[in-house]
N, C-alpha and C positions, 0 to 999 in steps of 0.2 A: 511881573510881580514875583516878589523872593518869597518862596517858603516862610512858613515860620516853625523855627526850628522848639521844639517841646520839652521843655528840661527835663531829666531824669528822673528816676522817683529818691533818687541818691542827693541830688543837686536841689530838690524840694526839701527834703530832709535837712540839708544842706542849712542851708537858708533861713527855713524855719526853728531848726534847734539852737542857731545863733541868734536872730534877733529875739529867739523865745527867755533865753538868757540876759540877753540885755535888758527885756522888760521886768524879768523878774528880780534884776538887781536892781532895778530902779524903783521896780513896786513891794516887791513879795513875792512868795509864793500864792498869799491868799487873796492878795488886791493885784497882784499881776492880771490885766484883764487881755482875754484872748481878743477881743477886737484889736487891740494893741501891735500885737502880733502881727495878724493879717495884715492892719494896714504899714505895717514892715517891713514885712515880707511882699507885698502887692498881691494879697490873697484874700479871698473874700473869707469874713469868719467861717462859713459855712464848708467851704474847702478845708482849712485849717483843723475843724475839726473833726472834718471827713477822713482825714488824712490820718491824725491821731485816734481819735476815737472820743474823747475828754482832754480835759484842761491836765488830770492827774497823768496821763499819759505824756499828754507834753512834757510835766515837769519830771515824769522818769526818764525821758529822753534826754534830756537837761542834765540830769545828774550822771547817766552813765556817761554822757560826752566827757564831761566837765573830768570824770573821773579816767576815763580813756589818757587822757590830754596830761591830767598831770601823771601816769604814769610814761606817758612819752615825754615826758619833761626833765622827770627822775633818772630816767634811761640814758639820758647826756651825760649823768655824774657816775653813773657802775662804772668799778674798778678805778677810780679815780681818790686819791688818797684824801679828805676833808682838808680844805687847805683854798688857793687862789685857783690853781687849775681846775679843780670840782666849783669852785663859785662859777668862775666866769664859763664854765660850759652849761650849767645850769640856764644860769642869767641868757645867754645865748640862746637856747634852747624855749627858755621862756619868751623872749624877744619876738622868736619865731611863731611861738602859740599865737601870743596877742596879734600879731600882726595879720595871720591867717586867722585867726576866732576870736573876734575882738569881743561880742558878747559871753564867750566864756569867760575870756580874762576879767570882764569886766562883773561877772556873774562870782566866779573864785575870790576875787580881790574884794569885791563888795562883802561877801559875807562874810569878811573879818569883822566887820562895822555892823550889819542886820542884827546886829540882837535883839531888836523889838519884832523881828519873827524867827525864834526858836528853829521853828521846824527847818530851817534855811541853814542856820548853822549846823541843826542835826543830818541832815541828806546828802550836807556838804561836807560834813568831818574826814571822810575817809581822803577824799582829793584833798582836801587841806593835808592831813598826817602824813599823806605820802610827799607833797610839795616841799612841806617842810622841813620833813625828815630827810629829803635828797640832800639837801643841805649840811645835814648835820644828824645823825642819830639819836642825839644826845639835846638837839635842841630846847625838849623842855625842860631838863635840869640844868638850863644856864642862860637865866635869864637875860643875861646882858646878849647872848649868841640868839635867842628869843626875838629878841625884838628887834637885832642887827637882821635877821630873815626874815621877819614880817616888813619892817622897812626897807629892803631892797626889794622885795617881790611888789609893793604896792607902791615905791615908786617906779619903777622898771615898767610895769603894766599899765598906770596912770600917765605916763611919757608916750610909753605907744598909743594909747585909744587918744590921748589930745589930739596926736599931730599923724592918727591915721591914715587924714587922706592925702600928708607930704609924701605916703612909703616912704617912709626915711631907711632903706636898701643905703644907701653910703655910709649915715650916722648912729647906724646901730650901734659901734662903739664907741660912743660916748654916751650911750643909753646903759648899754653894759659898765662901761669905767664908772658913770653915778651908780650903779649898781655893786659895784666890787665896793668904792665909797660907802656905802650905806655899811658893805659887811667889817667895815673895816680897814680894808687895802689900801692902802695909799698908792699916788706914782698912776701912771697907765696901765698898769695890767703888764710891766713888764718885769715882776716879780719881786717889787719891795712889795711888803705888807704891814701892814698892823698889826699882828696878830701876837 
């Protein structure tokens, strides 16, 4: 008989700050229900919240991942001049998130749309400002560059969480090139643009 090997309390965590995210972009924050979760996760509620402490503890869990994430998202574009080479490292980089934290991406991207729960967009603002901002500094005084960012980041993320369980590991770049598309770029990414 094999052992059974006991996840980490890292690998719990893990687990549970992802699909805790997924719920909460599907439900709220305030109807996000932690039975949800556990049965997610394959955790009994009671674990779940053994683990956390409260429902409120989950969702600051939640928000500093979420917040962690895009600033390792941002991190792809330092020192890269606002232009094709900072999108598609970006978009890259994003690609990467969603694919390994598909409930944050999916947690981030949602609450551009949540505005019938406030507080979702309030917890959320700061990873939003910086995602967008990696982008462009300037994003919110140019609305047309505005909404070229909002639409590449929410198709870019809504491509990976569809077709998650292909890992699409070969066709990331064509995930990236609709995304450079969105910002503008025309061509593959190999340096006409739109812009």
């Amino acid at each position: 008989m094999k052992p059974t090997v006991r996840p980490s309390s890292e690998e719990i965590d893990r687990a549970l700050i992802d699909v805790a995210a997924f719920v909460f972009a599907r439900h709220g924050f305030a109807q996000g229900p932690v039975q949800a979760i556990a049965d997610g996760a394959g955790y009994s509620k009671a674990a779940v919240l053994k683990h956390f402490g409260s429902k409120g503890r989950i969702q600051d869990s939640v928000v500093a991942r979420a917040e962690e994430h895009a600033a390792r998202v941002a991190a792809a574009g330092e020192g890269l001049p606002t232009g094709l080479e900072r999108d598609a490292a970006l978009l890259g980089a994003l690609v990467e998130l969603v694919e390994e934290w598909p409930g944050t991406g999916a947690l981030m991207v949602g609450a551009f749309r949540l505005t019938r729960e406030p507080e979702i967009m309030q917890r959320l603002s700061g990873a939003q400002r910086m995602l967008m901002e990696a982008f462009d500094p300037d994003v919110w005084t140019d609305e047309e560059r505005h909404v070229r960012v909002v639409s590449a980041i929410g198709a870019v993320s809504a491509t990976m969480m569809a077709n998650r369980e292909a890992r699409w590991t070969e066709g990331t770049d064509v995930v990236i090139a609709a995304g450079l598309g969105a910002l503008g770029h025309r061509g593959n990414g190999d340096g006409g643009t739109g812009d």
